[in-house]
DSSP file (Angstrom, degrees, kcal/mol; ACC not computed):
  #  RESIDUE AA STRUCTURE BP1 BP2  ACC     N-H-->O    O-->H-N    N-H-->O    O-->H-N    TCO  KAPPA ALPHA  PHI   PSI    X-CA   Y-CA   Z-CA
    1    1 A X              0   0    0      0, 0.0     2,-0.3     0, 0.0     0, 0.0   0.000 360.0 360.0 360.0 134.0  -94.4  -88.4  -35.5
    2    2 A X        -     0   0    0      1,-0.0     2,-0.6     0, 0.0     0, 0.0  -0.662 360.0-156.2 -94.0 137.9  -96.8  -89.8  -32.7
    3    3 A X        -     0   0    0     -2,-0.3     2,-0.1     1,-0.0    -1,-0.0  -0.823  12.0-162.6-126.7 170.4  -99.6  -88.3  -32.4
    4    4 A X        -     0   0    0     -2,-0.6     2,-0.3     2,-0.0    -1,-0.0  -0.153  20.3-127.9-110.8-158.9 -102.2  -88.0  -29.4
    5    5 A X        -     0   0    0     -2,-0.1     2,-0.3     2,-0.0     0, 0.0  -0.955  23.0-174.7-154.8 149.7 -106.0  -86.9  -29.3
    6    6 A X        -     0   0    0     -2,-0.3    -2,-0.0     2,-0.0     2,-0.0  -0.994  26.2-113.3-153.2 141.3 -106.7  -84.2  -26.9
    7    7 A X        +     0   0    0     -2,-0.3     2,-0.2     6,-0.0    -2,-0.0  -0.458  36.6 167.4 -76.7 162.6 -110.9  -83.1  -26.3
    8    8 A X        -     0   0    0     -2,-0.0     2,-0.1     0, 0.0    -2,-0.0  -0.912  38.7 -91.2-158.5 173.7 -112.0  -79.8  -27.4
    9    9 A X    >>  -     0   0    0     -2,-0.2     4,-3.9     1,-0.1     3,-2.7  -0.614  36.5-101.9-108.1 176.9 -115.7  -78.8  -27.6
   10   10 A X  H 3> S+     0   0    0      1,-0.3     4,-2.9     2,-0.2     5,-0.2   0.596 122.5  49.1 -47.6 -36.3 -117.7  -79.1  -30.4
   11   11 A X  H 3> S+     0   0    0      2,-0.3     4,-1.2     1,-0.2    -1,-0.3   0.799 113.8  53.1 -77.8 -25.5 -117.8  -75.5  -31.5
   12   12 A X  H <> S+     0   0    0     -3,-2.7     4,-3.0     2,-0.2    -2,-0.2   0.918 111.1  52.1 -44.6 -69.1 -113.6  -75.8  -31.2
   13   13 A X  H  X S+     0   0    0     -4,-3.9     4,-1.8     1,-0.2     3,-0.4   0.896 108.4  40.9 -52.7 -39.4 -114.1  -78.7  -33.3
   14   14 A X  H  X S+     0   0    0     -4,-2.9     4,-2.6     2,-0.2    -1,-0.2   0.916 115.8  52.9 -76.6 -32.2 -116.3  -77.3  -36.4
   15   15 A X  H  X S+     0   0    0     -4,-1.2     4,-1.0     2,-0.2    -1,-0.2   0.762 108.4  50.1 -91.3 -13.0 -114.2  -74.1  -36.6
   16   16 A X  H >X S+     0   0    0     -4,-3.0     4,-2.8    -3,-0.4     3,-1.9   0.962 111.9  45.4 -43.0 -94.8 -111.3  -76.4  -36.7
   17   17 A X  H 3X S+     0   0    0     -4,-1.8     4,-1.6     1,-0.3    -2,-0.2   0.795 114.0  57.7 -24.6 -39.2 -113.0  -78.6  -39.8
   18   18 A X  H 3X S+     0   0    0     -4,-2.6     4,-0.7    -5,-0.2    -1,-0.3   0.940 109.3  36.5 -75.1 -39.6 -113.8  -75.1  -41.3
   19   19 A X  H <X S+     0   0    0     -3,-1.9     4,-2.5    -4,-1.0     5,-0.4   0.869 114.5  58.1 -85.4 -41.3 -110.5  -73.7  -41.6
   20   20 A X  H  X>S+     0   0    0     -4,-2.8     5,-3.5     1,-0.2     4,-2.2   0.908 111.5  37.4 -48.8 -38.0 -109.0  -76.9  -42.4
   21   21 A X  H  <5S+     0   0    0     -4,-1.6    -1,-0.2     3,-0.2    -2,-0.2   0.619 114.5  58.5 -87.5 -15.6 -111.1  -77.7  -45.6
   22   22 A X  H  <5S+     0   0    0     -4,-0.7    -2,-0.2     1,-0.1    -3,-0.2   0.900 116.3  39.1 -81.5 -54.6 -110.9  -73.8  -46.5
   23   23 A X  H  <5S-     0   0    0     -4,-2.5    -2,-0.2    -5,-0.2    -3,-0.1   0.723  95.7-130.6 -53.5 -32.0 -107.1  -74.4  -46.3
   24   24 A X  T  <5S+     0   0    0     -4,-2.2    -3,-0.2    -5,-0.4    -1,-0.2   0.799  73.8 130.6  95.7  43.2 -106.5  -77.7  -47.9
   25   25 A X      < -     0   0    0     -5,-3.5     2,-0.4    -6,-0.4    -1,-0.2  -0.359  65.5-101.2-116.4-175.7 -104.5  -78.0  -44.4
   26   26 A X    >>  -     0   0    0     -2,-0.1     3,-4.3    -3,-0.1     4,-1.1  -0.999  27.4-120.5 -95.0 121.2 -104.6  -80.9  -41.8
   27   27 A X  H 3> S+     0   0    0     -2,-0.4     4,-1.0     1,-0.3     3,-0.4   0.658 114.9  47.8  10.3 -67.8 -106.7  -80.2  -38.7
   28   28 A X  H 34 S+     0   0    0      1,-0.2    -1,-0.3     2,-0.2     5,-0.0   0.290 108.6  53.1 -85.6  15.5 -103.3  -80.8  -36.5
   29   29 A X  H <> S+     0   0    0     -3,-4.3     4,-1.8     3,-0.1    -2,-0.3   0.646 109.3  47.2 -92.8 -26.1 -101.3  -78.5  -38.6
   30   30 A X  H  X S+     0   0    0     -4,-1.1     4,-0.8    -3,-0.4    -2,-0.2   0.635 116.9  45.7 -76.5 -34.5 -104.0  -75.8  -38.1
   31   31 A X  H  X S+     0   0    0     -4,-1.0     4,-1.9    -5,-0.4    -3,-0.1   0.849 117.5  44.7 -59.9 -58.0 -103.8  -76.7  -34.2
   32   32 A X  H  > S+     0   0    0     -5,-0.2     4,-1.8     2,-0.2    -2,-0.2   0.991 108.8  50.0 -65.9 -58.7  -99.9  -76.6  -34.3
   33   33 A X  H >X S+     0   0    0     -4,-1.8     4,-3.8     2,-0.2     3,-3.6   0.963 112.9  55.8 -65.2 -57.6  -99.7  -73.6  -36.3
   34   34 A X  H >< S+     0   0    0     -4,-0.8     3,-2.3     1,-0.3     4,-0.5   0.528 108.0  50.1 -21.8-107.5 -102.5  -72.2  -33.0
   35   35 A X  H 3X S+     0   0    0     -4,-1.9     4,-1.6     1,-0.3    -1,-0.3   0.122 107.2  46.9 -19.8 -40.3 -100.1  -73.1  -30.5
   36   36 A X  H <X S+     0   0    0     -3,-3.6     4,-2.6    -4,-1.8    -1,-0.3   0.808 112.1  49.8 -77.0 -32.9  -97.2  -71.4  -31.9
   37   37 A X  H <X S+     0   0    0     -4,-3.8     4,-1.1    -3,-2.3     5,-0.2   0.963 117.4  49.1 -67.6 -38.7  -99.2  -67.7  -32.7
   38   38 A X  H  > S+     0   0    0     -4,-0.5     4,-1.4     2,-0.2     5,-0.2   0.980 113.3  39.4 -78.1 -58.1 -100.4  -68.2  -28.9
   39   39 A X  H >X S+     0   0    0     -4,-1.6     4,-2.2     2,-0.2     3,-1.1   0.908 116.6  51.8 -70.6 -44.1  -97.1  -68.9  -27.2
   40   40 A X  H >< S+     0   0    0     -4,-2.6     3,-1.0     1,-0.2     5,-0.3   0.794 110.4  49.0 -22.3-111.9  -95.4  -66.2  -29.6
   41   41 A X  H 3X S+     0   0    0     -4,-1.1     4,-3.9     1,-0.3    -1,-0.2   0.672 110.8  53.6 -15.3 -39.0  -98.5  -63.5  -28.3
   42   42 A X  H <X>S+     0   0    0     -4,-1.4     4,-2.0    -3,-1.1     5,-0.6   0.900 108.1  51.5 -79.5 -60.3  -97.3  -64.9  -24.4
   43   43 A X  H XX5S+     0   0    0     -4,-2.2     4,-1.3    -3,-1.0     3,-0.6   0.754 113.6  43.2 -24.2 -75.8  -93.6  -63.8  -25.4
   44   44 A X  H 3>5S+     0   0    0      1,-0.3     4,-4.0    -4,-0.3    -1,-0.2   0.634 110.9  50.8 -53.2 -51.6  -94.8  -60.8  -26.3
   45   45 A X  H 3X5S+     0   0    0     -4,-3.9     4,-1.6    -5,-0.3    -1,-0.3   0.849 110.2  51.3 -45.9 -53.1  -97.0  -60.4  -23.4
   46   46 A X  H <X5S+     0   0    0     -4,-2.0     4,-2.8    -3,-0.6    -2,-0.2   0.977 112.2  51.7 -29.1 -66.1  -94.0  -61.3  -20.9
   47   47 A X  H  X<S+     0   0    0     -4,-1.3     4,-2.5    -5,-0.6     5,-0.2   0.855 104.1  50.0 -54.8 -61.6  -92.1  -58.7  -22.7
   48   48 A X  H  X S+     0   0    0     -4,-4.0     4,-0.8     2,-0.2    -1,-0.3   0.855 114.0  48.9 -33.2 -50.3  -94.6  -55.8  -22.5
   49   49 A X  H  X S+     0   0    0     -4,-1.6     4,-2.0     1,-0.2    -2,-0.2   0.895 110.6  50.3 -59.0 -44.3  -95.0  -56.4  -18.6
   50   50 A X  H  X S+     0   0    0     -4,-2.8     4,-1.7     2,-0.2    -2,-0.2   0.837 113.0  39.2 -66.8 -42.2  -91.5  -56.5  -18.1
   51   51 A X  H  X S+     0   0    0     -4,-2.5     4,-0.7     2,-0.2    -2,-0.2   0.351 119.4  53.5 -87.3   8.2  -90.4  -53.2  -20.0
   52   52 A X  H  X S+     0   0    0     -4,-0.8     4,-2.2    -5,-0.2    -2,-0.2   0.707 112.1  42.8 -84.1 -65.7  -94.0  -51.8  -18.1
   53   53 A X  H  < S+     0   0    0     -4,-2.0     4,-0.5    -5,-0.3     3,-0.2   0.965 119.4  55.0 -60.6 -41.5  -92.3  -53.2  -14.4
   54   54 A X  H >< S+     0   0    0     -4,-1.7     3,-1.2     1,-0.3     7,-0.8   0.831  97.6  50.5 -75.0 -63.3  -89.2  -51.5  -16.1
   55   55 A X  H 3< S+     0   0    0     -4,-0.7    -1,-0.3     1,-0.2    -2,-0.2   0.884  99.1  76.5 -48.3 -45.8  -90.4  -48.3  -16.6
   56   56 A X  T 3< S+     0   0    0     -4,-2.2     2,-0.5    -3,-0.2    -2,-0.2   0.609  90.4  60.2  15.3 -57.9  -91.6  -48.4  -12.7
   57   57 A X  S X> S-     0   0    0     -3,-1.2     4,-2.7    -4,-0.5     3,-1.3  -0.939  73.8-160.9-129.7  93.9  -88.3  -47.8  -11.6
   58   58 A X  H 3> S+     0   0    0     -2,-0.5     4,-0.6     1,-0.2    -1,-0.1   0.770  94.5  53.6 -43.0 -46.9  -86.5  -44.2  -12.9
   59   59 A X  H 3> S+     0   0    0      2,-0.2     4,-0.6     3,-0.2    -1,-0.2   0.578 114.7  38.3 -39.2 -42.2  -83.3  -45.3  -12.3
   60   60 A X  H X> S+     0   0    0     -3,-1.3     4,-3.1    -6,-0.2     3,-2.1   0.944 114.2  52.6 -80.2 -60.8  -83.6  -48.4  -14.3
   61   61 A X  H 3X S+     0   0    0     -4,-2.7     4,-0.5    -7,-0.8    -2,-0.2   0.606 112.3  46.1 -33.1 -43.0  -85.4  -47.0  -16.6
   62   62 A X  H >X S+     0   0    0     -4,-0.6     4,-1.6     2,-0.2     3,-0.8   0.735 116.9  45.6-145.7 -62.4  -82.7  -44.3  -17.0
   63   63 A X  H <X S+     0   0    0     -3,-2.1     4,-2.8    -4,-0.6    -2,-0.2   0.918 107.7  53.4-110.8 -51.6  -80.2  -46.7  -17.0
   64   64 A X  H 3X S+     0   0    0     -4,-3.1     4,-0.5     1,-0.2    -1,-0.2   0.728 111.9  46.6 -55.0 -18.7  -81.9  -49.2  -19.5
   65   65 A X  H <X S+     0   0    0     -3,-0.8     4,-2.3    -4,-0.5    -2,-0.2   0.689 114.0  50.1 -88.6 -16.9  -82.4  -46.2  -22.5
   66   66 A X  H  X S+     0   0    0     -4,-1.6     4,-3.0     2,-0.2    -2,-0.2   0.968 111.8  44.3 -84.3 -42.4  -78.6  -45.0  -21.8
   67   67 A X  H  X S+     0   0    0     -4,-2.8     4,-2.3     1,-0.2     5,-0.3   0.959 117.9  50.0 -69.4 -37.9  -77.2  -48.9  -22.2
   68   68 A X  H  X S+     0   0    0     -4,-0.5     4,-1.5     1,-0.2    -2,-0.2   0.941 110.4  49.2 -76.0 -22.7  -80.0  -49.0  -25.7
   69   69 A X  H >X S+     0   0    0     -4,-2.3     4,-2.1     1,-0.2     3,-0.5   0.987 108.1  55.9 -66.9 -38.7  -78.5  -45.7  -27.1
   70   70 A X  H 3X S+     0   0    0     -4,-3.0     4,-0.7     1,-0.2    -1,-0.2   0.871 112.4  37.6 -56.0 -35.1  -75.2  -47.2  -26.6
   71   71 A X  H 3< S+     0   0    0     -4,-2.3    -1,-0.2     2,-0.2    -2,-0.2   0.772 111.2  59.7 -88.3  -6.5  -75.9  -50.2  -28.6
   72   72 A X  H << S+     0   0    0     -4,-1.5     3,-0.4    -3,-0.5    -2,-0.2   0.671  99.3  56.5 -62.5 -31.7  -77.8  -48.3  -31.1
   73   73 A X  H >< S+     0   0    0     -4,-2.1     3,-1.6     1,-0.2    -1,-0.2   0.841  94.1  64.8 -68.4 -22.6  -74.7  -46.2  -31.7
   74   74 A X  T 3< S+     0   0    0     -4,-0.7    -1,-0.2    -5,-0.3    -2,-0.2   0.777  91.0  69.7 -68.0  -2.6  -73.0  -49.7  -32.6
   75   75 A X  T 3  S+     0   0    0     -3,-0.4     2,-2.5     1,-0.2     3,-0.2   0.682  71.6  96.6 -86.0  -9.4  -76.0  -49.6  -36.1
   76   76 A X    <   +     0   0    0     -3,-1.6    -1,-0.2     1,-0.3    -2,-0.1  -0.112  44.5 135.5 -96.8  62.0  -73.7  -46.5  -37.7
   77   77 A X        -     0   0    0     -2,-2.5    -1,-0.3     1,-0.1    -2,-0.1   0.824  65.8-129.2 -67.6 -17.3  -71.8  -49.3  -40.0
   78   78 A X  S >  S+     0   0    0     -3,-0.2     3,-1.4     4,-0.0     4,-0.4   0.456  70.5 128.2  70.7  10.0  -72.1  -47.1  -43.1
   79   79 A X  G >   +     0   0    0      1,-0.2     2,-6.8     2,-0.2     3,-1.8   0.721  62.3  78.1 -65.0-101.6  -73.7  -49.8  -45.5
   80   80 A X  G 3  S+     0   0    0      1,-0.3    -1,-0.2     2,-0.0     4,-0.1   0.116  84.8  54.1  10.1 -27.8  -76.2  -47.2  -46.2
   81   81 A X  G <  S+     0   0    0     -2,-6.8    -1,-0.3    -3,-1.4     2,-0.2   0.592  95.7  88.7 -97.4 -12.5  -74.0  -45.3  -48.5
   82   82 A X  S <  S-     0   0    0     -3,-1.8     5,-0.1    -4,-0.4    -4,-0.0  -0.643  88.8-105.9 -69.1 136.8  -73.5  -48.6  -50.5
   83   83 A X    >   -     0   0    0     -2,-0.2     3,-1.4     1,-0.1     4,-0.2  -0.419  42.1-103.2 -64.1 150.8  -76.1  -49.5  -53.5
   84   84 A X  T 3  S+     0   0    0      1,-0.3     3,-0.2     2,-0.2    -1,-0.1   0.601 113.9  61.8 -67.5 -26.8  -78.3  -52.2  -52.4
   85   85 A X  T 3  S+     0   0    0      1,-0.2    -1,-0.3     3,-0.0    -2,-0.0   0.793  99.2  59.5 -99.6  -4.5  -76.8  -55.0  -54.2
   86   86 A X  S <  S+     0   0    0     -3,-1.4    -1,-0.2     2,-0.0    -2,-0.2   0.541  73.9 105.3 -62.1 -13.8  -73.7  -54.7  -52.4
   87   87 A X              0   0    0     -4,-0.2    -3,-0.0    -3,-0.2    -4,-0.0  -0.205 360.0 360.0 -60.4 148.9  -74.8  -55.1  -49.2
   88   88 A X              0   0    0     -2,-0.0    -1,-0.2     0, 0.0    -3,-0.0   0.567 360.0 360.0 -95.9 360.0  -73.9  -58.6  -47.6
């Protein structure tokens, strides 16, 4: 893996070193792992905004809970009446 060096300030940097040494982790695995929970949280963010602009609009709105009941009817598979260790 190649790796790069990128600044961050100091206070970045010790709370980096602290978590690293509480974890027994590497510094760029603690960084990486950062990176992913933030873009994950912007997903999320996206998402919220969009079913927000969504709501907006009655029609859509309207139109976006009748298409989720429809796939919500597809969930009535009947594994539920099966004991748990039969389920696939």
């Amino acid at each position: 893996m190649n790796m790069v060096s990128i600044r961050v300030s100091h206070e970045t940097h010790q709370r980096l070193q602290e978590i690293a040494r509480r974890e027994h982790r590497p510094m760029s695995s603690i960084a990486g792992e950062a990176v992913r929970i933030y873009e994950k949280e912007q997903r999320w963010r996206a998402a919220e905004v969009a079913m927000a602009r969504l709501r907006e609009n009655p029609d859509e709105w309207k139109n976006y809970q009748a298409e989720a009941a429809a796939w919500d009817s597809t969930s009535t598979d009947g594994l539920d009446d099966l004991p748990y260790q039969h389920r696939p």
